[in-house]
N, C-alpha and C positions, 0 to 999 in steps of 0.2 A: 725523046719523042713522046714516051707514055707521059712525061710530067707537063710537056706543052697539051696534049690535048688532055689532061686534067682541069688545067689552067682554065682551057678556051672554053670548057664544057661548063666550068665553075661559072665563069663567066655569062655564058650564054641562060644559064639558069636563074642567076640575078637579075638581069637585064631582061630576062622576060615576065619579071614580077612587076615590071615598073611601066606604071597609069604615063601616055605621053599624050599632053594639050589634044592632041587627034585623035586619040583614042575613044570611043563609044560606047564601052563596055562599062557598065555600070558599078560605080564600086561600092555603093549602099544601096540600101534600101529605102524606096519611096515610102514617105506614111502616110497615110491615106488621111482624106477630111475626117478630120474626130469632134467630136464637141465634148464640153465637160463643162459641167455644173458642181463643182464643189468635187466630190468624190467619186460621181456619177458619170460614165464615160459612154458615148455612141459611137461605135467609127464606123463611116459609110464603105462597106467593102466593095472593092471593084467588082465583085460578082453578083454585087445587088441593083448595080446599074445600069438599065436598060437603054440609056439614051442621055446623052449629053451636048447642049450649044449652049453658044454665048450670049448675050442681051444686055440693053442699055447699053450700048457702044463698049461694053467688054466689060464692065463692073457688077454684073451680077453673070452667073450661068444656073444655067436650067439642067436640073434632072428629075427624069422620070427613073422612077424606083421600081423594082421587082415586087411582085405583089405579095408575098409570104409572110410567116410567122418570122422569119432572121432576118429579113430586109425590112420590108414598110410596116410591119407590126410595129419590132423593137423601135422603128423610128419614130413613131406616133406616141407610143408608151414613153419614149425618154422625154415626149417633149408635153405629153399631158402631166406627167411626173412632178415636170419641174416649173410649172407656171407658178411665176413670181421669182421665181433664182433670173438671174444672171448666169448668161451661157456667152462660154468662148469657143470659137471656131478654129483650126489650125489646121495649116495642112504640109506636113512633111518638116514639120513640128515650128511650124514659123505662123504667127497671128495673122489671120485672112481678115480682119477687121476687128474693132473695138469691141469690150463683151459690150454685152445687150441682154435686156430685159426678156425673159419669153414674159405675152401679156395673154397668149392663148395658147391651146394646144391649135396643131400642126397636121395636115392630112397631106397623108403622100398619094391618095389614088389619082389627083391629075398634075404628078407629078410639082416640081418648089422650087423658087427661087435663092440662090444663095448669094447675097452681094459681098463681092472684092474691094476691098480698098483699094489693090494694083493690079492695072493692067495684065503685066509680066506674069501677076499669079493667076489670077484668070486661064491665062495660054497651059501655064504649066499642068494644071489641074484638069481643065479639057483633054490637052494631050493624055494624063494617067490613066483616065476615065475610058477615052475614046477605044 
């Protein structure tokens, strides 16, 4: 009797480590919209975003930024920094669209537009943000 409920406990211990199709629990971690110019890294942290919707029929979304020196500061500084680089977008380490030119610096106070090349990512990103 002790070696069956060994068994069944063993068992039950395995089979509760195991992700099934329905399951909802998240087994990584999201990363968040980052940009990078070369060496030079921004990532928009969920806690500096105050607002988020979609536009243009779902290929760009809108955020408005938290106003601070770790949020729309850093954001403005990466992106006066690097005029003239080439910057790439990523989120949740997958390319949200082609690099691009920065050809100005960038203000966050009424809040920026971010365009998507997919739909899909669009939703996904709104959802992380929201």
């Amino acid at each position: 009797m002790l070696k069956k409920t060994a068994i069944i406990s063993s068992l039950l211990f395995f089979l509760s480590g195991c992700n099934t199709p329905g399951n909802t629990q998240l087994t990584s971690i999201i990363t968040p919209l980052t940009y990078q110019t070369g060496n030079l890294v921004f990532i928009l942290k969920k806690d500096c975003v105050t607002g988020v919707s979609s536009r243009n029929h779902g290929h760009n979304v809108f955020f408005n930024i938290k106003k601070s020196p770790d949020c729309s500061m850093q954001f403005e500084d990466f992106f006066s920094r690097n005029v003239g680089k080439y910057v790439e977008a990523r989120f949740n380490d997958v390319a949200i669209m082609d690099k691009t030119k920065i050809v100005s610096p960038l203000s966050a106070t009424n809040g920026f537009s971010q365009y998507v090349v997919l739909r899909a990512n669009t939703d996904k990103i709104i959802k992380y943000y929201k």
